[in-house]
C-alpha positions in Angstrom: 84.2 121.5 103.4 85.3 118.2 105.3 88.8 117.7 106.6 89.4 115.0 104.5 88.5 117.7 101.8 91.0 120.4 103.0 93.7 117.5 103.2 93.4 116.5 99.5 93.4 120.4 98.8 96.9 120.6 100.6 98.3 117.8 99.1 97.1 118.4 95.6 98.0 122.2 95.7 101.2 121.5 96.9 103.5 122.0 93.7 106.3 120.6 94.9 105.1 117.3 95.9 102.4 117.4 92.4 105.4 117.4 90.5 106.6 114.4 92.1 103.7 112.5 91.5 102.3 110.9 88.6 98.4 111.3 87.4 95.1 109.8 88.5 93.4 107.1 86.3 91.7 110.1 84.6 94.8 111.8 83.2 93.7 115.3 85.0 93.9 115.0 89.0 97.4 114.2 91.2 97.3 110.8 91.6 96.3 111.5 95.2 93.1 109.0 96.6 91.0 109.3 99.6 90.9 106.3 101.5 92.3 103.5 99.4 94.0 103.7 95.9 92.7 102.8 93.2 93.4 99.1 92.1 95.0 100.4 88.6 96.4 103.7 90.1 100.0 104.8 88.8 102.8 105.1 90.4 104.0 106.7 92.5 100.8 108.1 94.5 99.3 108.7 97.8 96.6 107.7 99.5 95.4 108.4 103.1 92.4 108.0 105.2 91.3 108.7 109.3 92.6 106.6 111.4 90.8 107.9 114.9 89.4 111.0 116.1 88.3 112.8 119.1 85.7 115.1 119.8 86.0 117.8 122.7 83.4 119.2 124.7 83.3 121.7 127.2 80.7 122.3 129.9 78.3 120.4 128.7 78.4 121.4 125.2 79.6 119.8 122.6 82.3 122.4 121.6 82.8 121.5 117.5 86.7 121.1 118.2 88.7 117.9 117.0 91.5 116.2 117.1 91.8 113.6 114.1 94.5 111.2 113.0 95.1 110.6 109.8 98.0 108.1 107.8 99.4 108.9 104.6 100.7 106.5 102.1 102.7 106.9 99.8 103.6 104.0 97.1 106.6 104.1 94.2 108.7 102.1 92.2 111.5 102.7 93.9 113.0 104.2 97.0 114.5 107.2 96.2 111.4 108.3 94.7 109.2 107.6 97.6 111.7 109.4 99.9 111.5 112.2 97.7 107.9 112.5 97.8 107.7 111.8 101.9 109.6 114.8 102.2 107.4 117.0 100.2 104.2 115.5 101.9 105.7 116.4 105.0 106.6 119.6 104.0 102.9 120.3 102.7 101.5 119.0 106.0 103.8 120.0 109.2 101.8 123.3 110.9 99.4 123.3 107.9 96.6 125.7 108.8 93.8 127.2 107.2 90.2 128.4 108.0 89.2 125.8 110.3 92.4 124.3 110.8 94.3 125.0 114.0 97.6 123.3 113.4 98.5 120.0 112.2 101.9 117.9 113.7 104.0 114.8 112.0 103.4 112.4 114.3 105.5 109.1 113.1 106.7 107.9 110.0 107.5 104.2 108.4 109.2 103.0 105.8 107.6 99.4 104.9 107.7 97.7 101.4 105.1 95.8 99.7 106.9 92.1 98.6 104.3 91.0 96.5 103.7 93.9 94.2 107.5 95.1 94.9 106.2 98.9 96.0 108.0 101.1 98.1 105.4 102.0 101.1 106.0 105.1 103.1 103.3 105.6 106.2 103.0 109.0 106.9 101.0 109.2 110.7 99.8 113.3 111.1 97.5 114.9 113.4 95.1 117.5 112.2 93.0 120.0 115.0 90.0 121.6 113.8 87.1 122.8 113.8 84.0 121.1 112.5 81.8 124.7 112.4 84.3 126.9 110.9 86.5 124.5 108.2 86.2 125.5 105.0 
């Protein structure tokens, strides 16, 4: 499993914040997109993608261990709905771990809207430690 894997598990098992959102362009999946959103994708829905990581090593040896970045958007018609959804994301995401997952922290978040399409845009910033050998 990838960490970008175990994210999209999180988010999309996270019934609280499913509930919230509306469906993929296939009818069956959270409407919940690696990277970028689709170009037809409902609303509201999240997208997120890396934004930097680091690599540790330790004596020499490349130790498996990293520190990642990742930002977390969320779009909706209006604002109340994308507040409601930041909060869920951040309660699906603040100290998640699992297998391979140390910890994960809320770093910074934005509100920002989107004039032309007239979207609410939240910006979720987290940071994810883990370990490449033993995620998933």
């Amino acid at each position: 499993m990838t960490v970008e894997a175990a994210i999209y598990s999180r988010l999309s098992g996270y019934t609280a914040l499913t509930a919230l959102l509306g469906l993929d362009t296939t009818g069956s999946n959270p409407a919940i997109y690696p990277n970028i959103r689709e170009q037809d994708a409902p609303l509201p829905s999240l997208e997120y993608r890396l934004v930097g990581d680091k690599s540790y090593s330790a004596m020499g040896v490349d130790s498996g261990i990293v520190s990642a970045r990742f930002q977390i958007d969320i779009w909706a018609a209006s604002f109340t709905a994308a507040k409601a959804i930041e909060q869920q994301v951040k309660a699906a995401m603040r100290r998640y771990k699992t297998t391979g997952v140390f910890d994960t922290f809320i770093i910074s978040t934005q509100d920002l809207f989107e004039s032309d399409s007239r979207q609410q845009h939240i910006a979720i910033d987290i940071e994810i430690h883990y370990s490449e050998t033993t995620l998933g």
